[in-house]
C-alpha positions as CSV (number, residue, x, y, z in Angstrom):
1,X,-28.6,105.5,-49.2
2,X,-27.2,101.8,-48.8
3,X,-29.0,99.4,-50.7
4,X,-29.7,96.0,-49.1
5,X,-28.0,92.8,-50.8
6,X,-27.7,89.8,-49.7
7,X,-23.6,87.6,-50.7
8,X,-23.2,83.9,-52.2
9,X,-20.0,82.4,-52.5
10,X,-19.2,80.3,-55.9
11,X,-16.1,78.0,-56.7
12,X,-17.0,78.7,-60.4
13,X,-17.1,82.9,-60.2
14,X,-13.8,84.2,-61.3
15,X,-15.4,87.6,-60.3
16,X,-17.8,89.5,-58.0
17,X,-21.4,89.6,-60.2
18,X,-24.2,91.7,-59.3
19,X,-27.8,90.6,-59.9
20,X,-31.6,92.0,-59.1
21,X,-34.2,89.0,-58.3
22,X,-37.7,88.9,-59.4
23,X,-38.4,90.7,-56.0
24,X,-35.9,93.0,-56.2
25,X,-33.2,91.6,-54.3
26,X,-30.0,92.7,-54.8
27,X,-27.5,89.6,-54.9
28,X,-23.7,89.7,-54.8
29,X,-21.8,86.7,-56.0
30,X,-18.0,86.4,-54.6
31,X,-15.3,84.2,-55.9
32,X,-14.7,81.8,-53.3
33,X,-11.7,83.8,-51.5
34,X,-12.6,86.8,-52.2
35,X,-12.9,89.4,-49.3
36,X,-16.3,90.7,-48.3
37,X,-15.6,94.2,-48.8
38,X,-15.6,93.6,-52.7
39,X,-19.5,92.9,-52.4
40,X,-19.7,96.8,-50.8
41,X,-17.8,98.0,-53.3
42,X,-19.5,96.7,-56.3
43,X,-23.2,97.8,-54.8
44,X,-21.9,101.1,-54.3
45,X,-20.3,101.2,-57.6
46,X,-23.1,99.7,-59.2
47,X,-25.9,101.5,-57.7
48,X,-27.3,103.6,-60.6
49,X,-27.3,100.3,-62.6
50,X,-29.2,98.8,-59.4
51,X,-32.0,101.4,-59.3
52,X,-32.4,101.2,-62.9
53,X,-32.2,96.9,-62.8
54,X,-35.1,97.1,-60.2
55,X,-37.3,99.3,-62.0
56,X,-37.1,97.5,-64.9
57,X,-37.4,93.9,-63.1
58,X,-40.8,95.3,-61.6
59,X,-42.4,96.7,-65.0
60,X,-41.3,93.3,-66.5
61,X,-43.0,91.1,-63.3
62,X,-46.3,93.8,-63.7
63,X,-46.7,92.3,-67.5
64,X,-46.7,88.9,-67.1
65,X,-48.7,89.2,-63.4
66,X,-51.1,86.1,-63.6
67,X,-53.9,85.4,-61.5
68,X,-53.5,84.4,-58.0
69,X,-53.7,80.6,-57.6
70,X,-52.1,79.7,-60.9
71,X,-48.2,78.8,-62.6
72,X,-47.5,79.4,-66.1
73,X,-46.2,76.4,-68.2
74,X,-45.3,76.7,-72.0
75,X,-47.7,79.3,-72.7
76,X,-50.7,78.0,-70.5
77,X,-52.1,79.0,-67.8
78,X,-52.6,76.0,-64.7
79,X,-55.2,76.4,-61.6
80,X,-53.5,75.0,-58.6
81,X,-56.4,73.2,-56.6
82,X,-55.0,72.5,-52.7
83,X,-56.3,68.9,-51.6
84,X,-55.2,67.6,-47.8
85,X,-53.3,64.8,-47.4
86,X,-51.7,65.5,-51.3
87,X,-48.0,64.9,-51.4
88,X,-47.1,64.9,-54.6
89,X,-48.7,67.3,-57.5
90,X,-50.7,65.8,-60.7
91,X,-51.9,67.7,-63.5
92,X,-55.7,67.2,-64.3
93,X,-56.3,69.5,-67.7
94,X,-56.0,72.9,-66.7
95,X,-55.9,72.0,-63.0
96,X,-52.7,71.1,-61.1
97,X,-53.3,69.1,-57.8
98,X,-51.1,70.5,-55.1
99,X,-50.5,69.8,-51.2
100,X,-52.7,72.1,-48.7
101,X,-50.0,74.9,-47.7
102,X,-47.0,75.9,-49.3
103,X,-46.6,73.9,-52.3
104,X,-43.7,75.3,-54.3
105,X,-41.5,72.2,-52.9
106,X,-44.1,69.6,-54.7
107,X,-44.5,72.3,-57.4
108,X,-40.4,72.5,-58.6
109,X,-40.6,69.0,-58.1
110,X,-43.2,68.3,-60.6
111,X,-41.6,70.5,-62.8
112,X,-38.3,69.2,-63.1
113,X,-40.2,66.0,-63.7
114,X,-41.8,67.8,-66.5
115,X,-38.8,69.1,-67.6
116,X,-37.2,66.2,-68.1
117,X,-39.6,65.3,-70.7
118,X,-40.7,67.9,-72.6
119,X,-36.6,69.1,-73.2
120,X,-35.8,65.5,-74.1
121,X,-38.4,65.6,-77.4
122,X,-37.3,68.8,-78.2
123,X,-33.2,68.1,-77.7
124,X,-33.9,64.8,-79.6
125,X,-35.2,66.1,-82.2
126,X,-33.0,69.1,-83.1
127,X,-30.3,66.9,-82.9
128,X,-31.3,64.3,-85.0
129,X,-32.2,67.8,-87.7
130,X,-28.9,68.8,-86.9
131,X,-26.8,65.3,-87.2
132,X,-25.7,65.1,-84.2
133,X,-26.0,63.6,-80.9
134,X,-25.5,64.1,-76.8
135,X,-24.6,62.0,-74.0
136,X,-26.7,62.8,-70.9
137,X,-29.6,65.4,-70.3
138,X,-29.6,66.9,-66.6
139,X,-31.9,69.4,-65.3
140,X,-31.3,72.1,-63.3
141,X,-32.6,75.1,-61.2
142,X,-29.6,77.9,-61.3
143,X,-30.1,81.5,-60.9
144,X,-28.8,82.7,-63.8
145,X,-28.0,79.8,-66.1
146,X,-30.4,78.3,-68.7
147,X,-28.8,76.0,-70.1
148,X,-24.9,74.3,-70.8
149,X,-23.2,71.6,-72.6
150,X,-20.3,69.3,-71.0
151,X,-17.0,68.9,-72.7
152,X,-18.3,65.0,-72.6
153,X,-21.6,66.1,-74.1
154,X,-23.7,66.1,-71.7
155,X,-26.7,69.2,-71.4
156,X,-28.1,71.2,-68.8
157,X,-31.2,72.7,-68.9
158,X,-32.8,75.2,-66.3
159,X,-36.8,73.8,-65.3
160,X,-37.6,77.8,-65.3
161,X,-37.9,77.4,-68.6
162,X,-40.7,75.5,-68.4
163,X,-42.6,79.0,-67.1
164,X,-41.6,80.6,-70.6
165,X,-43.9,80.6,-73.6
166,X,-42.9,77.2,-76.1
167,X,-41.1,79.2,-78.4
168,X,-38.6,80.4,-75.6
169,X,-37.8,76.9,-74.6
170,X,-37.3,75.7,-78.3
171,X,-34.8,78.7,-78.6
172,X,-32.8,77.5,-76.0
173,X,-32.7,73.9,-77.2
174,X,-31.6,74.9,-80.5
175,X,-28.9,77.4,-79.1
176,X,-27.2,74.6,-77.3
177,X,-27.6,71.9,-79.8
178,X,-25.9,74.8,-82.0
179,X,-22.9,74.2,-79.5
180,X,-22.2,71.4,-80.3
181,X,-21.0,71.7,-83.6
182,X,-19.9,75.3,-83.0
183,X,-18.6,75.9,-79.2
184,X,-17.8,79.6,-78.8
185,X,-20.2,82.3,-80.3
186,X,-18.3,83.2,-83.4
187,X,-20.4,84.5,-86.7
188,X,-20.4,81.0,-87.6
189,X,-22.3,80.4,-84.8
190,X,-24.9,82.7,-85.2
191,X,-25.3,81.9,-88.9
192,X,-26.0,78.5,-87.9
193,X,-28.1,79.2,-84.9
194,X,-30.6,81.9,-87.3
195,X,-30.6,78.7,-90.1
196,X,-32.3,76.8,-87.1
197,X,-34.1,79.5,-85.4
198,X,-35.1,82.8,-87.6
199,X,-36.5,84.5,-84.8
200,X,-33.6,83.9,-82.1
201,X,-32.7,87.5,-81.6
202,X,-36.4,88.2,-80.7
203,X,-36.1,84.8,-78.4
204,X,-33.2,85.7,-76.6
205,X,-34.2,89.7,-76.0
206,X,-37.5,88.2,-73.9
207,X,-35.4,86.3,-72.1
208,X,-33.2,88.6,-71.0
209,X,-36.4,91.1,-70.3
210,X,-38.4,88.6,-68.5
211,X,-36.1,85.6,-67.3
212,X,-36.1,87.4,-63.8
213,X,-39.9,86.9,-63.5
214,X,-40.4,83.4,-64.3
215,X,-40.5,82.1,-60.7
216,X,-43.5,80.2,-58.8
C-alpha cells in the first residue's frame, strides 16, 4: 500500500529526510536539485519506520490531549475566549482573548511575542551563570529545529517551545548557551551541559517523544 506524503524543497538539506507531523503526515524534504523520484524511494524504503513513527506520534498526541478551546503554555493550561471585532490576542489570567474564527494566525503571533520575552530572561541569565554573552536573539517557527546559534553569535529559538512544560524550555536555553563555549557535541560538551542541567537526558527524551504534538 502507498503511503501518502507530501515534498518540501530546502537550500540547507544536503539529503532527502523523512518526517511524521503531529497528524500523521508523512513529509519528504529534498535537497534543492534533487529529483522527485528520491522522495518515492525513501517512503518506500522507509515504510516500516513510517507505520511505526505514526503510531507512536498518535499515542504521544492521545497523552497530552487537552481540552477543546484551550493552548498549553509553560505548563499551564489557557481558555481561549472568541470576542468579534478582536484582532489581536491578550492574555487575561487563565483566559486568552482571541478573534471570532480561526485564530491560530493571532495565536502564533502572540506567541512569538511571548517568546521573545520569556527566552530573553532565561538566555540572559544562563549566560551571565555561564560567563558569556550573545549577539542577537531571533525567534522562529521551523519544523524540526528548536533552537541554533550563529557563527556571529546570534540564537534561534523555535516559539513551539513555548507549548512545552518550563523545564523543557530551560533545557533548551542551557543546551545552546552550552554551544557557545563548546560548539560540537563532544564529552566535553555533555559534561558541561549535565553541570548546568542534571536532568537533560530526561529533557531531551520528552522532546523527542512529544515535540511532534506541541502544535495549536
Amino acid at each position: 500500500m502507498s503511503v501518502p506524503y507530501r515534498i518540501r524543497r530546502s537550500d540547507r538539506a544536503r539529503r532527502v529526510r523523512v518526517s511524521v507531523d503531529h497528524d500523521g503526515m508523512v513529509e519528504v524534504v529534498l535537497p534543492r536539485r534533487s529529483p522527485e523520484r528520491h522522495a518515492d524511494e525513501a517512503v518506500k524504503q522507509l515504510a516500516p519506520w513510517i507505520e511505526r513513527r505514526k503510531r507512536a506520534v498518535a499515542a504521544a498526541a492521545a497523552e497530552l490531549a487537552r481540552p477543546p478551546g484551550t493552548v498549553p503554555y509553560l505548563g499551564e493550561t489557557l481558555t481561549l475566549v472568541p470576542e468579534p471585532g478582536r484582532t489581536r490576542v491578550h492574555r487575561r489570567g487563565d483566559e486568552l482573548l482571541v478573534p471570532e474564527g480561526d485564530s491560530r494566525e493571532a495565536l502564533e503571533r502572540w506567541y512569538r511575542r511571548q517568546a521573545k520575552r520569556e527566552i530573553a530572561a532565561r538566555l540572559d541569565a544562563a549566560t551571565a551563570r555561564a560567563g558569556t554573552s550573545y549577539t542577537a536573539l531571533t525567534i522562529r517557527g521551523q519544523r524540526t529545529r528548536w533552537a541554533s546559534r550563529s557563527s556571529s553569535g546570534g540564537m534561534s529559538f523555535n516559539w513551539r517551545l513555548l507549548l512545552a512544560p518550563p523545564e523543557i524550555l530551560d533545557y533548551v536555553v542551557e543546551h545552546e548557551v552550552a554551544h557557545i563555549e563548546v560548539m560540537d557535541h563532544s564529552p566535553r560538551f555533555w559534561r558541561l551541559l549535565a553541570s548546568r542541567s542534571p536532568r537533560w537526558r530526561e529533557h531531551s527524551a520528552w522532546l523527542k517523544r512529544y515535540g511532534s504534538t506541541l502544535t495549536l
